[in-house]
C-alpha positions in Angstrom: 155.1 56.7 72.8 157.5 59.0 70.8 159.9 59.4 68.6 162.1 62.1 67.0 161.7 63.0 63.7 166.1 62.9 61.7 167.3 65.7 59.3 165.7 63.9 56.5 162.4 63.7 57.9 162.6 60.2 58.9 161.5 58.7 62.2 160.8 55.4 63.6 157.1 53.4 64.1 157.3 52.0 67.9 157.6 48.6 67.6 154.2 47.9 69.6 151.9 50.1 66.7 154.0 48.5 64.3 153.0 45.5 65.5 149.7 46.1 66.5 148.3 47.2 62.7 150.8 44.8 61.1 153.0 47.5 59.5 155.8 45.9 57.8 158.8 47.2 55.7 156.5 48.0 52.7 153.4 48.9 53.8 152.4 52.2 52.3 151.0 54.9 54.8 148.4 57.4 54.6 148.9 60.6 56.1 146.2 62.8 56.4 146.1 66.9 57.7 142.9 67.4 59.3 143.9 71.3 59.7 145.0 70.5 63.4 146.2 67.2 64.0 147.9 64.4 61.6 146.6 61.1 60.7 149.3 58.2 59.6 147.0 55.5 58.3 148.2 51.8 57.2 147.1 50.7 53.9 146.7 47.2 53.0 148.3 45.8 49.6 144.9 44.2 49.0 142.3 46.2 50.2 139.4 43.0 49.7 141.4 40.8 51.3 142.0 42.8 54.4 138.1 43.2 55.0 137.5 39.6 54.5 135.9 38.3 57.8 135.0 41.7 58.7 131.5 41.8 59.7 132.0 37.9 60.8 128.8 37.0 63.2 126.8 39.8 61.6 123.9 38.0 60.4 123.9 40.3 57.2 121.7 38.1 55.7 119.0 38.2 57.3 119.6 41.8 58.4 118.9 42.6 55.0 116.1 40.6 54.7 114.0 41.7 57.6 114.6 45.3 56.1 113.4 44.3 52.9 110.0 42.9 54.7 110.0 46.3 56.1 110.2 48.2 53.4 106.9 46.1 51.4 105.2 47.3 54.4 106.2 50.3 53.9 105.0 50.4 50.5 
C-alpha cells in the first residue's frame, strides 16, 4: 500500500491498516526513527484497558507458581 505525502506533510492511513489496528480520527501516533527506517505506532487512549485480555489462556498463575517451587529448590 501507498500513499503520497501533500505540501503540508499530510497523507492518508489505507483504510485496511486503519482498520486493522483500530486507528480512528483521534488516535495519537507514535513515530519513531530507527536511523534507517520509520515506525508510525498507534497508541491507545487507555493504555490498561487496551492490554486487558492480553495474555488470555496463559495460565499465569500457575506459571508463576511452578517457578516459585523452582526457585526453593534452588535455594
Amino acid at each position: 500500500m501507498r500513499s503520497t505525502v501533500t505540501k503540508r506533510g499530510q497523507t492518508v492511513i489505507p483504510a485496511p491498516i486503519r482498520k486493522k489496528y483500530r486507528i480512528e480520527r483521534g488516535t495519537t501516533l507514535l513515530w519513531i526513527d530507527t536511523g534507517e527506517n520509520i515506525r508510525v505506532v498507534p497508541l491507545p487512549e487507555d493504555p490498561i484497558k487496551a492490554l486487558r485480555g492480553i495474555a488470555k489462556g496463559e495460565n499465569l498463575g500457575k506459571k508463576v507458581l511452578r517457578e516459585r517451587k523452582r526457585d526453593e529448590i534452588r535455594e
